[in-house]
C-alpha positions as CSV (number, residue, x, y, z in Angstrom):
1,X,-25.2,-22.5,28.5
2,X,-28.3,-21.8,26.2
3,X,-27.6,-22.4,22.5
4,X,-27.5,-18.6,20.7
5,X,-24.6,-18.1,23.6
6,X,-22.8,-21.6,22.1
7,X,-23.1,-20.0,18.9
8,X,-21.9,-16.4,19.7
9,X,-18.6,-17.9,21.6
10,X,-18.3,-20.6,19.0
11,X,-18.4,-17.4,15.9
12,X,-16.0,-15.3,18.4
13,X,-13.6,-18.2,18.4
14,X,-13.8,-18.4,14.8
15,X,-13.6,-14.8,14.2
16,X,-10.7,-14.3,16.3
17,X,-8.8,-17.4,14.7
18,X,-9.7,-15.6,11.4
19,X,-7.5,-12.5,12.9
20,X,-5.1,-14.5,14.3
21,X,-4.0,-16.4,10.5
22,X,-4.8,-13.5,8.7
23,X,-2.4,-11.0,10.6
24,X,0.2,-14.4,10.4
25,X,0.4,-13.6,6.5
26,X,0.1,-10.1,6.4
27,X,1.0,-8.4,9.5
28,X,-0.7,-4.6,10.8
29,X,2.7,-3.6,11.0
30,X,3.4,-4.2,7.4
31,X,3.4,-1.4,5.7
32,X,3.9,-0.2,2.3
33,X,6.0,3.0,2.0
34,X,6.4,5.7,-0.5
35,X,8.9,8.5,-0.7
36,X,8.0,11.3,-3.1
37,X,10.1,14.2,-3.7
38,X,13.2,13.0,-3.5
39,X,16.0,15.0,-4.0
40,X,17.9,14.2,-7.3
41,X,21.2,14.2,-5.4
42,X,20.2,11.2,-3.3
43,X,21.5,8.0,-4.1
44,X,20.3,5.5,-1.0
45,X,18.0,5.9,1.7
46,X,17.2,4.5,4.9
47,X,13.7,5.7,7.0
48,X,14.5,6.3,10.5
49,X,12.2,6.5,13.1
50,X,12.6,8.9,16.6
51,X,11.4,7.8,19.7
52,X,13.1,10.1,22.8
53,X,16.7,10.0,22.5
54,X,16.3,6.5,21.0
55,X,16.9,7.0,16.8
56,X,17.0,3.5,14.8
57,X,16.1,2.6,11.3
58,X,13.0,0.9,10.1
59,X,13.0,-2.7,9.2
60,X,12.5,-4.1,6.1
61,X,9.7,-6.4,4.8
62,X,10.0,-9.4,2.5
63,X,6.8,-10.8,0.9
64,X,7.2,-14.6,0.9
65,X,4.5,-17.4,1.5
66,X,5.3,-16.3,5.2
67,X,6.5,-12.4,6.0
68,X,9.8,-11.8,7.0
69,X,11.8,-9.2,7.9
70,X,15.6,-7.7,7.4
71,X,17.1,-5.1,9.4
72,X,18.8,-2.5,7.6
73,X,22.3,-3.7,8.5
74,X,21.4,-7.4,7.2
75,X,19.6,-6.1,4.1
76,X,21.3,-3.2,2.9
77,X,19.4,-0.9,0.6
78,X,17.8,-3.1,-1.3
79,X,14.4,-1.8,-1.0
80,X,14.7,1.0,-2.8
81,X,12.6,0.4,-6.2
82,X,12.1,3.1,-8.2
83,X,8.7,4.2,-9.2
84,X,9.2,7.1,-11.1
85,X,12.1,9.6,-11.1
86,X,11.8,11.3,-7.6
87,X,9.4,8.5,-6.3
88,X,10.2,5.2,-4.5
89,X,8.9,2.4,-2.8
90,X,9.8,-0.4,0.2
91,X,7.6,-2.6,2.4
92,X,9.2,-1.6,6.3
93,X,7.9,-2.4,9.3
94,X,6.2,1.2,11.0
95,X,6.1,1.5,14.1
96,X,4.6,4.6,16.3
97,X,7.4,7.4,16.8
98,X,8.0,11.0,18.3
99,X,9.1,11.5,14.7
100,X,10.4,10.4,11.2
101,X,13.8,11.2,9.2
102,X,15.8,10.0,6.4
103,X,19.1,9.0,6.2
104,X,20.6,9.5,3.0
105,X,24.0,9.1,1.2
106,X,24.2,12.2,-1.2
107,X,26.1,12.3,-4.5
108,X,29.3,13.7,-3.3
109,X,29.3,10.4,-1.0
110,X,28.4,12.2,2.6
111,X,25.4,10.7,4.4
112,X,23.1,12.9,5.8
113,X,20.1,12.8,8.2
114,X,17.2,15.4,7.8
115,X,13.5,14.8,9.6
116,X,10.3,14.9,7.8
117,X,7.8,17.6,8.6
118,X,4.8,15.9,9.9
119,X,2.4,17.6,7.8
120,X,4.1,15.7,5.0
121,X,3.7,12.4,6.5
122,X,0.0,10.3,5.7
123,X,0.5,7.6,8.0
124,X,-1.3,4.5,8.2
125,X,-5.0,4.1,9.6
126,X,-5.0,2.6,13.4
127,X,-7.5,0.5,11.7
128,X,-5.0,-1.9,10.5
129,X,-5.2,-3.4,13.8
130,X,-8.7,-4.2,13.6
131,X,-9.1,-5.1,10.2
132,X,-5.6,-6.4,9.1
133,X,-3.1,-5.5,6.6
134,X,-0.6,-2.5,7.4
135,X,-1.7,-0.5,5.0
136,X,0.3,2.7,2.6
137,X,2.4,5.3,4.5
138,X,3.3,8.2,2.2
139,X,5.7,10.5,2.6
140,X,6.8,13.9,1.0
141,X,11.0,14.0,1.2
142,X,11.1,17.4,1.7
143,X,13.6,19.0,4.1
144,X,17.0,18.3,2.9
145,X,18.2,21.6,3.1
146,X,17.9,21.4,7.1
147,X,20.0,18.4,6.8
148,X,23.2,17.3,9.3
149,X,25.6,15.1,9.1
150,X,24.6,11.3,9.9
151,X,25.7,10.4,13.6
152,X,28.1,7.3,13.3
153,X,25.9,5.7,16.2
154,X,23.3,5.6,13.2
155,X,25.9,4.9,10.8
156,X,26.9,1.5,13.0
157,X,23.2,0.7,13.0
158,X,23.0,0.4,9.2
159,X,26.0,-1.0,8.6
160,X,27.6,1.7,6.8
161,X,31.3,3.0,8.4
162,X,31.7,5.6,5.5
């Protein structure tokens, strides 16, 4: 082996170490989500993801010196940090879906399940792959009017037998 192809394997190993620890501390599946326009009614939130039939909540993110990650039943709603009055916040784990909803306990205490438009989705760059870091996911919370009442199968999943 001549020594410019030493050097090319030898900066490819390097590099793809570099990718390796890097996406260790900050996953491409990290990703930080806002909600906008939420409805003033709404008093927790879960973000649901709809693959088929298949409908399960997203998972929860934890920044530590390592990631971690909660499902909704373990964590509960604690990721819901208020930006401003109809904004929030959360760090979930996205994954690729047919579609996205939002499962919702209103004021009057009924949990709902309504799913986003997709137009009103900005989902994250496939780029976060390559380049590391999940990235920002927003999402516009409209749609509550089209609403239904939350499947208990969902209910189980969060750990909510309201």
């Amino acid at each position: 082996m001549n020594a410019h192809a030493r050097y090319a394997t030898a900066a490819a190993v390097v590099l793809s170490l570099a990718v390796v620890v890097h996406n260790f501390f900050d996953p491409p599946d990290w990703v930080e989500l806002h909600l906008e326009q939420i409805p003033p009614d709404v008093e927790a939130i879960y973000m649901v993801a709809r693959d088929g039939q298949e409908v399960a909540p997203l998972q929860w993110y934890f920044s530590k010196v390592f990631p971690s990650l909660g499902t909704a039943k373990e964590v509960g709603e604690v990721w819901y940090w208020t930006v401003t009055g109809d904004r929030r916040r959360g760090d979930v784990q996205w994954r690729s879906a047919d579609s996205y909803g939002i499962l919702a306990k209103r004021g009057a205490g009924e949990w709902v399940l309504w799913w986003i438009d997709p137009r009103n989705i900005d989902g994250p760059s496939p780029m976060r792959y390559l380049l590391g870091g999940g990235g920002k996911v927003t999402i516009r919370a409209t749609g509550i009017e089209t609403a239904t009442a939350a499947p208990k199968s969902l209910m189980d999943q969060v750990g909510r037998n309201e």
